[in-house]
C-alpha positions in Angstrom: -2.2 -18.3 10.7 -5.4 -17.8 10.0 -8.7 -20.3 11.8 -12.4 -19.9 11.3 -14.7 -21.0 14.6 -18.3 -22.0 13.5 -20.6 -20.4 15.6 -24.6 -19.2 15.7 -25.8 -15.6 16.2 -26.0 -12.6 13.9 -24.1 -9.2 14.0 -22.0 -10.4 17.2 -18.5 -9.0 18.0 -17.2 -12.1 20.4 -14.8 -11.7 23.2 -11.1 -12.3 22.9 -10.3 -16.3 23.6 -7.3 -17.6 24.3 -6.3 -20.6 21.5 -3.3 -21.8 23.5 -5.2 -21.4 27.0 -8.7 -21.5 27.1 -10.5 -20.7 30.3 -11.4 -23.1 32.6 -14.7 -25.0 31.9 -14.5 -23.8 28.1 -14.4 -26.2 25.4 -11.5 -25.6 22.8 -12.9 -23.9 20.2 -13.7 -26.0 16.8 -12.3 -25.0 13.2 -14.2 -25.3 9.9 -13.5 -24.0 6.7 -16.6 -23.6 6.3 -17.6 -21.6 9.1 -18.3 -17.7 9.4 -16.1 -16.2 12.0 -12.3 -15.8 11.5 -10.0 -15.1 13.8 -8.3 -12.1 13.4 -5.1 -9.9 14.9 -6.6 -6.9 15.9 -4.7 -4.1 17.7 -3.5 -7.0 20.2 0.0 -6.0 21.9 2.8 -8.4 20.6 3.2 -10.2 24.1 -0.8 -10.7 23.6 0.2 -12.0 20.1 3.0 -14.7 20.7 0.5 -16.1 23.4 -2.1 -17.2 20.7 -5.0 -14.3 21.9 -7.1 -13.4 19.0 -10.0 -11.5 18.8 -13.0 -13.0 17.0 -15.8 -11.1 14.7 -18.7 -12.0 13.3 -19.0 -11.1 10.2 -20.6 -13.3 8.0 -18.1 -14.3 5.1 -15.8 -11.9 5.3 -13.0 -10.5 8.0 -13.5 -7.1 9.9 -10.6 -5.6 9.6 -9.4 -2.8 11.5 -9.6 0.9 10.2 -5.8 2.2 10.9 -6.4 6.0 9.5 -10.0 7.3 9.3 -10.4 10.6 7.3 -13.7 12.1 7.0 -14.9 15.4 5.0 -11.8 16.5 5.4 -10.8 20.2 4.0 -8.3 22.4 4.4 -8.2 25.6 2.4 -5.0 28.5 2.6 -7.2 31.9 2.6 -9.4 31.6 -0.9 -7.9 28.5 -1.9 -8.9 25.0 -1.3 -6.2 23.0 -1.5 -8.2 19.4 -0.5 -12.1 19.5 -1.1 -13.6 17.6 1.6 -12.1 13.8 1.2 -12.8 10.6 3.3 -11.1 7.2 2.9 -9.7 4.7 5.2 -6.6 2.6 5.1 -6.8 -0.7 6.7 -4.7 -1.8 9.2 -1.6 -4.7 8.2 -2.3 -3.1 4.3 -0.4 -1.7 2.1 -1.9 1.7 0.2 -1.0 4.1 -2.2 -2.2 7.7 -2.5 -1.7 8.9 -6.0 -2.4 11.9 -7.4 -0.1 14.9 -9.9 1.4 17.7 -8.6 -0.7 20.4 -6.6 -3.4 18.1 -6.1 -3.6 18.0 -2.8 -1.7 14.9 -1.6 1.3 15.9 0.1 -1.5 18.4 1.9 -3.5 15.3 3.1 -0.3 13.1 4.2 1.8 16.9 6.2 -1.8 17.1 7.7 -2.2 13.2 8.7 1.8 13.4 10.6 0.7 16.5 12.5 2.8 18.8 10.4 -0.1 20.7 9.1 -3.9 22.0 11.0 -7.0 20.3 9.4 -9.3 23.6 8.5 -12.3 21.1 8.8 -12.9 17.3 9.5 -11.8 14.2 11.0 -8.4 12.8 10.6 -7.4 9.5 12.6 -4.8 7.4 13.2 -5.0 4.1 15.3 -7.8 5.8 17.4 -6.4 9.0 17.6 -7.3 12.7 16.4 -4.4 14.0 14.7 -5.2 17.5 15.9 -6.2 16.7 19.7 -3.9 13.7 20.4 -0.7 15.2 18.5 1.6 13.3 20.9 -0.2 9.7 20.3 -0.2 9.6 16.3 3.4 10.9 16.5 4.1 7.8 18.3 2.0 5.6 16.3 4.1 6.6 13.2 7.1 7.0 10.9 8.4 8.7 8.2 10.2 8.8 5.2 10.8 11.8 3.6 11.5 11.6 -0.5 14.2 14.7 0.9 17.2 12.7 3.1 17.4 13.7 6.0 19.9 11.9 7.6 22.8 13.6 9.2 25.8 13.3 6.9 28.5 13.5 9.6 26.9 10.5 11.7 27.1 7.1 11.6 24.4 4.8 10.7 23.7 3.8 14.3 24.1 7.4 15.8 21.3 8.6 13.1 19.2 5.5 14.4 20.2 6.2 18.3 19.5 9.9 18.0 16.2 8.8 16.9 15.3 6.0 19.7 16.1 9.5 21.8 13.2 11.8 19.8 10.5 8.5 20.4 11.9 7.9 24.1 12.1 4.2 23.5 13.3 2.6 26.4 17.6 2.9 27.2 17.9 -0.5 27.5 16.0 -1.4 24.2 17.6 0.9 22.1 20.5 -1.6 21.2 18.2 -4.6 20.0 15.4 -1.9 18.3 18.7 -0.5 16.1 19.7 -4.4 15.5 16.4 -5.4 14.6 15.5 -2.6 12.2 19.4 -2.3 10.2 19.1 -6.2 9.9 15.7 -6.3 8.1 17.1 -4.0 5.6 20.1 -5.8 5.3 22.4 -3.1 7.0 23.5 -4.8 10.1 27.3 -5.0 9.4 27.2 -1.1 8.4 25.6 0.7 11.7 29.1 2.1 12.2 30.1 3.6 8.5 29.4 7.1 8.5 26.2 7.8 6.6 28.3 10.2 3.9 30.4 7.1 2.7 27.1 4.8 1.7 25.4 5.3 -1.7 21.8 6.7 -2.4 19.8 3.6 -2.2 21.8 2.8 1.2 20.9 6.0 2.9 17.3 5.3 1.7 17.4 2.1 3.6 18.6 3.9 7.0 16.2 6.2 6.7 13.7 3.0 6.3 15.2 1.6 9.4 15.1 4.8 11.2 11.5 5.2 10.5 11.2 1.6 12.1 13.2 1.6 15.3 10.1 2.8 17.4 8.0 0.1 16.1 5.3 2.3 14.5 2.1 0.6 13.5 2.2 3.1 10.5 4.6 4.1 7.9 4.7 6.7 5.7 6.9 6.7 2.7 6.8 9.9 0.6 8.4 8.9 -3.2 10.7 6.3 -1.2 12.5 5.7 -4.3 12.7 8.7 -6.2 16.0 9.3 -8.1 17.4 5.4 -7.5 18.0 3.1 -10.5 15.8 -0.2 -11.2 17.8 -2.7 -9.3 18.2 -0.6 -6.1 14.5 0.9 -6.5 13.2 -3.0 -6.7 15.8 -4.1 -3.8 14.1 -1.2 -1.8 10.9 -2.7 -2.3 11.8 -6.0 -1.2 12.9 -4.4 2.4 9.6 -2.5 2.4 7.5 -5.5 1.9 9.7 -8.0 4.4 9.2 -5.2 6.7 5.4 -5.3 6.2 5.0 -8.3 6.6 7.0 -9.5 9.9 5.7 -6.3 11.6 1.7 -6.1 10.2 2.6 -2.9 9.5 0.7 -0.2 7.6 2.1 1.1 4.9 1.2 4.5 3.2 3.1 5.4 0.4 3.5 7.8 -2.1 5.2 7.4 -5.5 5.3 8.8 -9.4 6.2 5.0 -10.3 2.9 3.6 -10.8 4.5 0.0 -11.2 5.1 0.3 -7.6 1.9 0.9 -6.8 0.4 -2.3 -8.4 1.8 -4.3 -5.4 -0.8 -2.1 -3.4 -4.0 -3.5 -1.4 -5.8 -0.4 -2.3 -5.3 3.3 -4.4 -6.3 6.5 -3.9 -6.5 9.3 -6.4 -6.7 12.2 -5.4 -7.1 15.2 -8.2 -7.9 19.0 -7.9 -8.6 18.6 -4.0 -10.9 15.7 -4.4 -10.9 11.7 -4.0 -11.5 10.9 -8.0 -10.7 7.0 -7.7 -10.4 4.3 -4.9 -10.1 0.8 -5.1 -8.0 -2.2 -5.5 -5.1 -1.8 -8.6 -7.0 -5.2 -10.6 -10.5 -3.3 -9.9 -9.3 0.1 -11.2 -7.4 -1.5 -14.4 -10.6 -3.6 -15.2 -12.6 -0.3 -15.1 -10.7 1.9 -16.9 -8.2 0.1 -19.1 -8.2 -3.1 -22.0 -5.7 -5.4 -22.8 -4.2 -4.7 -26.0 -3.8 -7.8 -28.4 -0.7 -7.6 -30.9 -1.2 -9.6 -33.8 1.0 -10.8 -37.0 -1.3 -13.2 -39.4 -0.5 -14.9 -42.9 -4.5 -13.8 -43.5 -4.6 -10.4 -42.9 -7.8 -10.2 -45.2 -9.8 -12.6 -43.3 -8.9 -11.5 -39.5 -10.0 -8.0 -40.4 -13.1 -9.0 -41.4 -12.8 -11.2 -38.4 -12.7 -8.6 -36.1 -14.9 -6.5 -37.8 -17.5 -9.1 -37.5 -16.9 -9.3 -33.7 -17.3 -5.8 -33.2 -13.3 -5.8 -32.3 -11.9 -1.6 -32.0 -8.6 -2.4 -33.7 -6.0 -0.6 -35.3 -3.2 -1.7 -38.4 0.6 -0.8 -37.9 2.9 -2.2 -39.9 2.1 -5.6 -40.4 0.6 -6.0 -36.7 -3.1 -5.9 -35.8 -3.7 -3.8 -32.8 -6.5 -4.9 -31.1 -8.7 -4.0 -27.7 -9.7 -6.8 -25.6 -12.8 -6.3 -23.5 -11.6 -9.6 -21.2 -9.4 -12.3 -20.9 -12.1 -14.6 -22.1 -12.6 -12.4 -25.4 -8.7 -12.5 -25.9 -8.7 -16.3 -25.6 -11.7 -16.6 -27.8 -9.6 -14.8 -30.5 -6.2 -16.3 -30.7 -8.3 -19.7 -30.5 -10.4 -18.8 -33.5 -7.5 -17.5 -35.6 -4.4 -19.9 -34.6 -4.2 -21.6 -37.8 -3.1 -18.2 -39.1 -1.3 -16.1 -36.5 2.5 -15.9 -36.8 3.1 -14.2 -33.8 1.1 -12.2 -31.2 2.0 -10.2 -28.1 -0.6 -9.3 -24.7 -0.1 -6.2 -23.2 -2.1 -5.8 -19.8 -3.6 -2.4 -19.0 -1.7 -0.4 -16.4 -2.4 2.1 -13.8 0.0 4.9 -15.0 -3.2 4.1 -18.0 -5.5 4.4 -14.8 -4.5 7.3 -13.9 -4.2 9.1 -17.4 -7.9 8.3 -18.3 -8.9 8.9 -14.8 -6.8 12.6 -14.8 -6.2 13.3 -18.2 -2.6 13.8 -17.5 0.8 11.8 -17.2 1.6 11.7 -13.1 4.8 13.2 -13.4 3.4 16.2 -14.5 
């Protein structure tokens, strides 16, 4: 539910207000669309939440939106090598993000150091306000994990894999019932906490091990290749816990995967090559930078859209009997099939990609 509050004043961070409840001898606050301050959770506990508080920013047009993880010139070298070259990036908090990058090149370095399973050599690493070096205890409480390795205990049930858990993040005895509910029911395992965790398929043991990374309620979750080695259906069914899980919690997501299709449902990309940050940004920005739409075209006048294209400067290609063109925009594409529908037979759009992205960013296929 989002509201915006007109108000006067530059560069002001407000006070927290009370929408429900307002103090006595304030006026409600009043909502415009066309005001400049929104209303925004931020870092508000859940009982805050339900109550209607909200913390307001000024920000001109925009929403400030919380920094979750804050890296800065972060290094960490083994002896000689370097295996991440002084990076920074933030992830924002309620978002989801993807840090891509081919093998060796420094991304499961960043993400062991990030869950306190590796030292920083130099830098700042943060999560939710906390140093991951100084304040070990705090960040492991602030996440969860998902390793692409299982590591679920075979000879358990679902629930005393989940219980056995609540026990490692000392949430509270008499929550630990309703936490396992809550997290098995979102990924539509409720009516299997008592199988034993060696009867259930692949992509149900990756969905326990999503549930056991959620039954302390982190405000981050890592998933490392969450659906590596499942087939499309499960991998997609996956996803749909992951984002329903996103969503009803706000929570941060940091993921990641050699699929890059999954990464297109991202809020922003990291690629990381050879140590070093080589590309961040939204999926759309990144496949406007570095890819083209590619235009598939059968004609009854080949003749005249050759010279056509030619004419328009077109880069274009012949296969077959199909003209294989690169669109600089949508608009171009439109122009084209508009000024040649009298004589196209058949045509196909192919949108650029970011497994393209990351080839012409890289030079090599991310599975590599």
């Amino acid at each position: 539910m989002n509201f915006f509050l007109r108000a006067a004043g530059t560069r002001n961070i407000l006070r927290n207000v009370n929408l429900a409840n307002p103090p006595a001898g304030r006026r409600k606050p009043k909502f415009s669309p066309d005001s400049h301050v929104i209303l925004v959770k931020f870092g508000i506990p859940s009982e805050s939440r339900d109550k209607g508080i909200y913390q307001q920013h000024k920000i001109g047009e925009t929403c400030l939106v919380s920094k979750i993880i804050e890296v800065r010139n972060f290094t960490k070298t083994y002896g000689d090598q370097v295996a991440v070259d002084n990076i920074s990036f933030d992830v924002d908090e309620g978002s989801i993000f993807a840090f891509l990058g081919p093998n060796g090149a420094g991304k499961t370095t960043t993400i062991n150091t990030l869950c306190t399973i590796l030292e920083k050599t130099t830098g700042s690493l943060k999560i939710a306000g906390h140093d991951v070096n100084t304040d070990q205890a705090k960040v492991r409480r602030d996440i969860g994990i998902v390793f692409q390795e299982s590591t679920l205990d075979n000879n358990l049930t679902v629930e005393e894999n989940l219980r056995l858990h609540c026990d490692f993040y000392n949430v509270p005895r008499e929550d630990v019932r309703e936490r396992i509910g809550f997290s098995l029911d979102l990924v539509g395992l409720l009516d299997w906490q008592k199988a034993m965790v060696k009867s259930l398929s692949g992509g149900m043991k990756r969905r326990v091990e999503i549930a056991r990374g959620l039954v302390h309620f982190p405000k981050v979750l890592f998933l490392d290749e969450p659906t590596t080695g499942l087939d499309p259906q499960t991998r997609a069914n996956i996803w749909d816990y992951i984002c329903t899980v996103q969503k009803q919690k706000n929570m941060t997501i940091f993921m990641t995967t050699h699929y890059m299709d999954e990464a297109e449902i991202c809020d922003k990309v990291a690629i990381i090559d050879h140590g070093k940050i080589v590309a961040f940004d939204t999926p759309s920005h990144l496949k406007r930078l570095h890819t083209s739409d590619i235009v598939k075209i059968k004609t009854s006048a080949r003749d005249e859209l050759r010279e056509y294209l030619r004419t328009k400067d077109f880069s274009f290609t012949e296969a077959g009997d199909m003209f294989v063109v690169h669109s600089r925009s949508i608009g171009e594409t439109l122009d084209l099939l508009s000024q040649r529908k009298d004589s196209i037979t058949d045509f196909e759009v192919h949108k650029g990609t970011l497994n393209e992205v990351f080839i012409a960013i890289t030079g090599k296929e991310i599975r590599k």
